[in-house]
N, C-alpha and C positions, 0 to 999 in steps of 0.2 A: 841442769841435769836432775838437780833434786825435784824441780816444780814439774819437770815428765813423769817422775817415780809417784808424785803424788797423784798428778792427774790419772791414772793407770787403777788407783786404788777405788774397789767399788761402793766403800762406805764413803767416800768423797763426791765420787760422782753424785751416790745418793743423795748425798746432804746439797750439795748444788743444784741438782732439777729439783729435787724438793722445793726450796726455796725456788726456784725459777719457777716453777708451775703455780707453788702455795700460793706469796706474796702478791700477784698477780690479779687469784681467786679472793682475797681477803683484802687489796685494796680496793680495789676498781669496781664496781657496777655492774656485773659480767651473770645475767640473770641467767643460770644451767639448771640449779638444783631442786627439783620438784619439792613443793612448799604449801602450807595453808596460810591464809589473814582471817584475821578472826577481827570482823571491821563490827563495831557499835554504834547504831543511827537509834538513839532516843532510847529505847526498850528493849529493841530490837536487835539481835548478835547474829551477823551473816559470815557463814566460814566459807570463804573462796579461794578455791586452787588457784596456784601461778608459780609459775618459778622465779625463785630467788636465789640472792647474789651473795654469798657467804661475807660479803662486806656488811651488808645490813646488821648483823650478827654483831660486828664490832662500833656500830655505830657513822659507819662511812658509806658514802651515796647516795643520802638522801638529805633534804632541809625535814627542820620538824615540822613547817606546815602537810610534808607530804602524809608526817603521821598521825595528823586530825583524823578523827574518827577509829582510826585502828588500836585495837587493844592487846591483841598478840599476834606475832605470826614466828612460823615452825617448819623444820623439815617435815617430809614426809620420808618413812624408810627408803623410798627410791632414790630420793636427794642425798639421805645420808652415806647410801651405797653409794652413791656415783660422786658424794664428795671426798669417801674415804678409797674410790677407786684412781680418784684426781690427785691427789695429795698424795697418798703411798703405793698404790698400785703401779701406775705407771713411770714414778723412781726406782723403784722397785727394780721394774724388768730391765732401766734401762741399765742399774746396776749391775744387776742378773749377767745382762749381755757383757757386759765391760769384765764378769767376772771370768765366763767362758770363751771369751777372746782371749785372756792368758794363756 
């Protein structure tokens, strides 16, 4: 009875698809979020788009042979949008919704 009352609660729901969507986004390989490499061959510094995986960020999904030659890589605001659309946006609503089903 009590674990219904709680499930019902929309800052619960929030904080569980948070985590169900976050964790996800921040372990695993999961390339979404439009990004620069800022790659270094000799003298030479070439910035290349591609989308990246907010794991990279924490250090997970790649060996470090992959980051020979790269010197930095970064969101681009579209990534940052769509990584703060991933993360709280869409907990958000689905709180939102849980909160106007009462």
């Amino acid at each position: 009875m009590l674990m219904r009352a709680i499930v019902k609660k929309p800052w619960f729901v929030f904080l569980v698809s948070f985590l169900g969507i976050t964790l996800p986004l921040c372990l695993f390989p999961i390339n979404l979020f439009q990004g620069e490499i800022v790659l270094e061959i000799g003298l030479v510094q070439i910035i290349e788009q591609r989308p990246l995986s907010l794991s990279y960020f924490f250090g997970l999904g790649y060996d470090q042979s992959d980051m020979v030659g790269i010197k930095d890589f970064y969101l681009l605001p579209q990534g940052y949008i769509l990584a703060l659309l991933f993360t709280f946006g869409i907990p958000g609503l689905i709180a939102l919704r849980v909160h106007y089903r009462k």
